[in-house]
C-alpha positions as CSV (number, residue, x, y, z in Angstrom):
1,X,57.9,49.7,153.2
2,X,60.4,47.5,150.9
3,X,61.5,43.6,152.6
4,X,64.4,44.9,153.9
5,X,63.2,48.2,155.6
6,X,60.4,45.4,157.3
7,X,62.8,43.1,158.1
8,X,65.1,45.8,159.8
9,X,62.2,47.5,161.4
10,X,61.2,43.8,163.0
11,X,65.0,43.2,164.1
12,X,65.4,46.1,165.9
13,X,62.1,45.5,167.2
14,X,63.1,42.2,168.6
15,X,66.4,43.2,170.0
16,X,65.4,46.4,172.0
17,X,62.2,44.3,173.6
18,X,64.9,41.3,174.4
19,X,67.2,43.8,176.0
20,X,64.5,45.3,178.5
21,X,64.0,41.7,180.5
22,X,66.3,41.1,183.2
23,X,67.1,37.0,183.6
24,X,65.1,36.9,187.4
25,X,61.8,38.1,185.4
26,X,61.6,35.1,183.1
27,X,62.8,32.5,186.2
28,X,66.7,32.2,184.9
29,X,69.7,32.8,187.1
30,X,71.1,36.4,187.0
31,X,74.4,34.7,186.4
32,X,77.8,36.3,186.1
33,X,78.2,39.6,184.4
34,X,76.6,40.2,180.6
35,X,78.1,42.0,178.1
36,X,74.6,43.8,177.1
37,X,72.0,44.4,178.7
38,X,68.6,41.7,178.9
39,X,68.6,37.8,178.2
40,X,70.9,36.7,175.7
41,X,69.2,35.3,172.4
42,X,69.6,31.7,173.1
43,X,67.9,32.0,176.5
44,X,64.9,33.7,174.5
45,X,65.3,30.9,172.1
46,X,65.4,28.4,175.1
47,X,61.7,29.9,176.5
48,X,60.3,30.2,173.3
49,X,61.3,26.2,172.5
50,X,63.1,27.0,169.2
51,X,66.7,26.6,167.9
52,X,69.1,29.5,169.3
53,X,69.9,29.9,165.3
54,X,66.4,30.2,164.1
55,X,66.2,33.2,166.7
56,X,69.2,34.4,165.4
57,X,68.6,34.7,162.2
58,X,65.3,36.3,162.8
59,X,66.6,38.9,165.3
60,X,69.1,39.6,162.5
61,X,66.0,40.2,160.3
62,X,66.9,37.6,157.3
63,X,64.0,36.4,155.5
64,X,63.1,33.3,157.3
65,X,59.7,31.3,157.3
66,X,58.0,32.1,160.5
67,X,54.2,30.7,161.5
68,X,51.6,32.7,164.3
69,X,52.5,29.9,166.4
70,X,56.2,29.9,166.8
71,X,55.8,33.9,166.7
72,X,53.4,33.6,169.4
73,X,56.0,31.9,171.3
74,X,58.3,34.5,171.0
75,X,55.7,37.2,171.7
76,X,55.6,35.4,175.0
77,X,58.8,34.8,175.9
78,X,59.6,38.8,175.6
79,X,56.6,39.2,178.0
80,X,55.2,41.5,174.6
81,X,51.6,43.2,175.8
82,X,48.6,42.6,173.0
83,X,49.5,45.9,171.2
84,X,53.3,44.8,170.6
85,X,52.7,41.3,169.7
86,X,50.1,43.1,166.8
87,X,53.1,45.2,165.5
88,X,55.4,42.4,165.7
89,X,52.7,40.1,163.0
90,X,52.2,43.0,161.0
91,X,56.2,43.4,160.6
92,X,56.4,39.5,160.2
93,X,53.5,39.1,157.8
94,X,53.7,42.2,155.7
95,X,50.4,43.9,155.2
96,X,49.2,45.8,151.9
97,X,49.4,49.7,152.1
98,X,46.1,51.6,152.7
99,X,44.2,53.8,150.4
100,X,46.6,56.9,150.1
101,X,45.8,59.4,152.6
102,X,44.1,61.8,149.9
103,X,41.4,59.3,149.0
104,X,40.2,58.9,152.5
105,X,37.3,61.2,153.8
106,X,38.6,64.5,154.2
107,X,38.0,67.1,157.0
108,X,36.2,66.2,159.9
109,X,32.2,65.4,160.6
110,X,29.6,68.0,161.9
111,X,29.6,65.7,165.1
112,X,32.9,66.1,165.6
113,X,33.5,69.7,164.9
114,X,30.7,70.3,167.9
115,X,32.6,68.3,170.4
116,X,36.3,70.2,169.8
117,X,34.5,73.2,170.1
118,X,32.4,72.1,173.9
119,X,36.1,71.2,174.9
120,X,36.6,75.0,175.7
121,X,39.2,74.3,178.5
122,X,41.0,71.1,177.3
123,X,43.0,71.9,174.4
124,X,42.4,69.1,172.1
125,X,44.4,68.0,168.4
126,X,42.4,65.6,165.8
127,X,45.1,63.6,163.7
128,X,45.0,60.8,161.3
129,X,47.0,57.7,160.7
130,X,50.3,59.8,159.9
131,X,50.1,61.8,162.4
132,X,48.8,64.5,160.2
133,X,47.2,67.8,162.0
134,X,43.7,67.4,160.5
135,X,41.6,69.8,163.4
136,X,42.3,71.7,166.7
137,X,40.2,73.6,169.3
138,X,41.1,77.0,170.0
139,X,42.2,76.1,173.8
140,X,45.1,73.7,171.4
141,X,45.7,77.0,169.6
142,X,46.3,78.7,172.7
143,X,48.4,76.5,174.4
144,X,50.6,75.2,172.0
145,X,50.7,77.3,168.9
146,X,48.2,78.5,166.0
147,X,48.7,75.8,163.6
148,X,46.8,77.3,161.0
149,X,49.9,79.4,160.8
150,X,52.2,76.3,160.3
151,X,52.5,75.4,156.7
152,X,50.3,72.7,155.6
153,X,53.3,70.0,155.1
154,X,54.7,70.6,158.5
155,X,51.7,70.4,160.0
156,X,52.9,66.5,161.7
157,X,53.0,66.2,165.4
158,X,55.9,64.2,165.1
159,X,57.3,66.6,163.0
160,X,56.6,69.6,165.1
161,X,57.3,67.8,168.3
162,X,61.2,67.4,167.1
163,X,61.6,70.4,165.3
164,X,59.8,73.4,166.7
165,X,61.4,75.0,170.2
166,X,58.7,76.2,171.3
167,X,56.9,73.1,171.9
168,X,60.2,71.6,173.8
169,X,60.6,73.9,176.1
170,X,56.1,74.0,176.5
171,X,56.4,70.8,178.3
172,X,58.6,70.1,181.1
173,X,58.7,66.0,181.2
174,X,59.3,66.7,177.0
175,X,61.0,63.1,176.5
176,X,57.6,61.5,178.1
177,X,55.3,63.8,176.1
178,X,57.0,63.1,173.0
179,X,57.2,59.1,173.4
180,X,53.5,58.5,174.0
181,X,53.0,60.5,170.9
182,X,55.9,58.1,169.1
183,X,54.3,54.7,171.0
184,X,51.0,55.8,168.2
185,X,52.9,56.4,165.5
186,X,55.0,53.4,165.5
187,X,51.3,51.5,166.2
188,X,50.2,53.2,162.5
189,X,54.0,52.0,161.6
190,X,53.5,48.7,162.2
191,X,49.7,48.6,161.0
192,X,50.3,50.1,157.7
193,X,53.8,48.5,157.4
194,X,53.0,48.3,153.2
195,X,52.9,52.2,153.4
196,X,56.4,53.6,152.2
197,X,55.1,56.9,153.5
198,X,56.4,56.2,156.9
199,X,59.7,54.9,156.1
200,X,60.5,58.0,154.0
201,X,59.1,60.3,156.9
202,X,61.1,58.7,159.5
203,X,64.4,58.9,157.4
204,X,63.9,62.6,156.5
205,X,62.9,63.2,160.6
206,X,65.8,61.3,161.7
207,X,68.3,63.6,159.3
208,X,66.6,66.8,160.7
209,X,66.8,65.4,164.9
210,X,69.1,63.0,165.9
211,X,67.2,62.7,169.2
212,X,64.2,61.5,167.4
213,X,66.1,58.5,166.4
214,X,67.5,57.5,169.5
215,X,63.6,57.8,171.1
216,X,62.1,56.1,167.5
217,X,64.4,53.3,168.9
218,X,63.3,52.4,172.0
219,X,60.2,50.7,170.0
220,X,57.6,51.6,172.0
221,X,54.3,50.5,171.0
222,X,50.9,51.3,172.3
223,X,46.7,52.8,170.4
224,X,46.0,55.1,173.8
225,X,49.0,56.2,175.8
226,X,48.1,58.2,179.0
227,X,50.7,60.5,180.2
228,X,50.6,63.0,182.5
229,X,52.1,66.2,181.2
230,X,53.5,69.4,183.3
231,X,53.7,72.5,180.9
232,X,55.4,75.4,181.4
233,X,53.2,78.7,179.4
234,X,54.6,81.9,178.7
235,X,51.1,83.7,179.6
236,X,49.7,80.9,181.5
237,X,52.7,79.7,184.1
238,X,52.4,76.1,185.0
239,X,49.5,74.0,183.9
240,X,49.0,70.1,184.7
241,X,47.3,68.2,181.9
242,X,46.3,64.5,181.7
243,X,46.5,63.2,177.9
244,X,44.2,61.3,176.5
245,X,44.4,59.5,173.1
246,X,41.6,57.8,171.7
247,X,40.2,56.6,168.2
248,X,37.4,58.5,167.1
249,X,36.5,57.8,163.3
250,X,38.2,53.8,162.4
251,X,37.5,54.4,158.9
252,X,40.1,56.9,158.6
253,X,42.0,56.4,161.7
254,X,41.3,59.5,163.2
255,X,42.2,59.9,166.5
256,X,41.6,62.8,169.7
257,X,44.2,63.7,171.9
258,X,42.6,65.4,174.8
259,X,44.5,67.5,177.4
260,X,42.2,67.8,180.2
261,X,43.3,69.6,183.3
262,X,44.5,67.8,186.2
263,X,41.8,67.3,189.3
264,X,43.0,69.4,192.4
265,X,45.4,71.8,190.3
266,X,44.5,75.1,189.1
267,X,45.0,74.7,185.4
268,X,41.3,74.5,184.3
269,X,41.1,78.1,186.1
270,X,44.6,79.1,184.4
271,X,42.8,77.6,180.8
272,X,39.4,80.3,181.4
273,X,41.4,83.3,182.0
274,X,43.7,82.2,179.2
275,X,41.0,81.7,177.0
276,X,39.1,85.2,177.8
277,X,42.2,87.1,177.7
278,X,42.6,85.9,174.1
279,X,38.6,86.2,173.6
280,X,38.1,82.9,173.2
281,X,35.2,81.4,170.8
282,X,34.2,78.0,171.0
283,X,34.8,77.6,167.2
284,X,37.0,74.4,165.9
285,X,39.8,74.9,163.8
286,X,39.7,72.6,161.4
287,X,41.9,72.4,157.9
């Protein structure tokens, strides 16, 4: 990511976290009526004890001097959990790309192929830093699609989540299903912000979707989203699935998303006759 694709990236950043605070949460009169929506940038400026210009000009993303103290301030004054304040120094102090994705350790360990195939029921997706499709179980196979049939360069959740129908009309909350899966890839985003990869990837999504730029925008942030997800399976009917995202291999930045089936519903019974019917074998599917 080039200076000024950083500097955007931390502006906009800024700006959509400024306009989620209403004036009552930060102990400021709700005064008369506001033009946009959230505090205004010299009553950030005001809470964080710095000059409404300095604020100014680093909301507008001009290449400024800024210390972890004075961002610190601001981290606190838009009430930014641990995770967003990360991405916020890692867009203000630009990191150094990562070894290119083909150098890393490629496919996935022994240990790790055994659990994806004991998760018979929950269908579960092993991705790297990119989002890349790196392993699947066969319940993920049977629930969402076989991706071994999805060419290898597609083969992006973010990718497929924006451009493949049937995976929009799979789940029935789709705009909370895809922005957990956006909160981790703007997390890789701002952790590898020396990687041009992403800024490339998100310029040629964003061409393709124009709803994936309006939900890139809302800059969510977050390592582990957990989202409850309704789907709606052409075999199956409906199924209820908690999500789980969680590092597995830090190294390469490898990272589970578990769907287990929701306690009290009857999606885990749905998931066995599912899984017979297509004569299920508890083999991973790896790349």
């Amino acid at each position: 990511m080039n200076d000024d694709h950083r500097l955007t990236a931390l502006s906009e950043f800024l700006t959509a976290h400024r306009a989620r605070l209403h004036p009552q949460s930060v102990g400021l009169p709700a005064g008369g009526r506001r033009r946009t929506p959230g505090l205004r940038r010299e009553e950030v400026a005001q809470i964080a004890g710095v000059s409404t210009t300095w604020y100014t000009w680093l909301e507008q993303g001009r290449d400024i001097r800024m210390s972890a103290q004075v961002l610190d301030r601001i981290a606190y004054a838009l009430q930014l959990n641990e995770e967003e304040r990360k991405y916020m120094f890692a867009l203000a102090f630009e990191q150094p790309a990562s070894a290119p994705v083909e150098e890393r350790a490629a496919g996935l360990s022994p240990a790790l192929d055994i659990i994806l195939g004991e998760l018979r029921y929950c269908p579960t997706i092993v991705s790297d830093r990119r989002c890349d499709i790196v392993g699947w179980n066969n319940a993920a196979a049977a629930v969402f699609m076989d991706f071994a049939h999805v060419p290898a360069e597609e083969r992006n959740l973010i990718w497929l989540l924006f451009t493949r129908k049937e995976l929009r009309t799979l789940a029935v909350n789709w705009e909370d299903f895809v922005r957990g899966f956006l909160a981790i890839f703007r997390y890789y985003y701002g952790k590898y912000v020396g990687d041009a990869w992403y800024g490339d990837f998100i310029e040629r999504l964003s061409g393709q979707n124009g709803e994936f730029r309006k939900l890139w925008d809302i800059n969510d942030v977050s390592s582990a989203p957990e989202v409850f997800i309704e789907f709606r399976h052409a075999k199956a009917g409906k199924m209820l699935f908690d999500l789980t995202s969680m590092q597995v291999q830090e190294r390469a930045d490898l990272r589970c998303s578990v769907y287990t089936p929701s306690i009290g519903s009857d999606t885990e019974t749905k998931m066995k006759r599912l899984m017979s019917r297509l004569g299920e074998a508890s083999r991973p599917r790896p790349i």
